[in-house]
N, C-alpha and C positions, 0 to 999 in steps of 0.2 A: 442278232447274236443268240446263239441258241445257249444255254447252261448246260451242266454236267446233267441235271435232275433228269431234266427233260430228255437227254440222249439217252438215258440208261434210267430206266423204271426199275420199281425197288425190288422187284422178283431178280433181276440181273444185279443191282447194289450184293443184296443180300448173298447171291451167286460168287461174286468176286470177294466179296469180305470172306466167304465161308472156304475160298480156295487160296488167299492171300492169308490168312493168318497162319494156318497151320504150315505155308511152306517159309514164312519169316522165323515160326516158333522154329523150325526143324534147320532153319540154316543158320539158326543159332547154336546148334549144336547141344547146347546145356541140358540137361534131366532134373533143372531146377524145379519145385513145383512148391506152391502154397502150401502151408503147413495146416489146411482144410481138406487138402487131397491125400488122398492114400499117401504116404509114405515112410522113406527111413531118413533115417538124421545121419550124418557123416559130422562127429565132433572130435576136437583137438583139445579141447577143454582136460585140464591134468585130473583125474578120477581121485578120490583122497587115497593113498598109503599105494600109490603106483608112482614106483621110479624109473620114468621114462626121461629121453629129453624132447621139449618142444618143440612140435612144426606147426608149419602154417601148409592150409593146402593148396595147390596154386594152377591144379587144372581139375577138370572133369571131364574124361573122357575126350580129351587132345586140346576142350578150350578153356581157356585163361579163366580162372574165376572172376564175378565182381569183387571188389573189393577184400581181397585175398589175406591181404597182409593184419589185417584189422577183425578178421570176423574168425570163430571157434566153430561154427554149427552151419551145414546147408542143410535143406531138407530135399532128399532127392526122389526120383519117382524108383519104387520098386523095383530089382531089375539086375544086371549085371555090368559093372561100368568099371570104369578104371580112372582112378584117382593120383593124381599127383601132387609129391611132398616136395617142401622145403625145410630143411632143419634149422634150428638155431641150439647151440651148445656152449657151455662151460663147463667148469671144474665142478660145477653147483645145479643140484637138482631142485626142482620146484620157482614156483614164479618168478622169483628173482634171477631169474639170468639174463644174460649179456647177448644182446642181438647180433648175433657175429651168424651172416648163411654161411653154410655148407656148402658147397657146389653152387654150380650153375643152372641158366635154364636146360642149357643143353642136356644135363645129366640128371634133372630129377627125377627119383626111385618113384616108381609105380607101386601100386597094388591093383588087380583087379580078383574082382570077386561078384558072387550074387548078395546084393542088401534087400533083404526081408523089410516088408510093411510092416509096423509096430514097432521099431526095433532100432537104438542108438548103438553105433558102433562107432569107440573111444579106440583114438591111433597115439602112438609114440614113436619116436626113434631112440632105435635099440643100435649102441655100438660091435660094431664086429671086428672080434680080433683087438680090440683094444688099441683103436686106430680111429679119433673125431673122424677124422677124410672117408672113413669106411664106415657109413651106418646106412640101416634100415626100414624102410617105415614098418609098424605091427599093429597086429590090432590089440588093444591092454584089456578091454572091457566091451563084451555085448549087452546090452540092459533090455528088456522086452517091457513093451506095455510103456512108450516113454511119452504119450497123450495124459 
């Protein structure tokens, strides 16, 4: 019985790992990236004396975040991506509200735009027309330099 080792010497190993990872990273779809590498922050996090209402965001760039519902802050790779929201509203601004979504998957509001390396960029939803059913994700706050 022969081994793996033996059929494939480490110049071919090395080969396949160096052609298999980056086509696993890329069918992941995500522009997640370690907050050691270049990037920008995509945060939900309410900025002091901005009255927004909260979201959570719940794709990047058509795929589902990890852990969506629970986290403020990805760190994304530099670049031009599209982001999607989920709101949560009441009568009441600031932490204390009421987790009631807004829409569905079907209908969460995008934004795409270019996020600069260095650079946190603070979202809210903003009602339109003065209709909870009707709002939009914004950007509240760009912060530069957020290392």
């Amino acid at each position: 019985m022969t081994s793996l080792r033996s059929r494939f010497p480490r110049a071919r190993w090395a080969l396949l790992v160096g052609l298999v990872i980056p086509v696993l990273a890329g069918a992941s779809g995500l522009a997640l990236v370690s907050p050691s590498q270049p990037h920008a922050v995509i945060s939900v996090a309410q900025p002091a004396r901005v009255r927004t209402y909260a979201l959570r965001m719940v794709t990047l760039d058509g795929q589902l975040l990890p852990d969506h519902l629970h986290r403020l802050a990805y760190w994304i790779r530099p670049g031009r991506h599209t982001v999607g929201f989920m709101a949560f509203m009441n009568n009441a601004f600031g932490p204390g509200f009421s987790a009631s979504s807004v829409g569905g998957s079907e209908n969460w509001p995008t934004v795409t735009m270019d996020f600069k390396a260095g650079r946190t960029y603070y979202f809210g939803a903003k009602i339109v027309h003065g209709r909870a059913s009707r709002w939009k994700p914004i950007v509240v706050l760009v912060r530069k330099n957020h290392d």
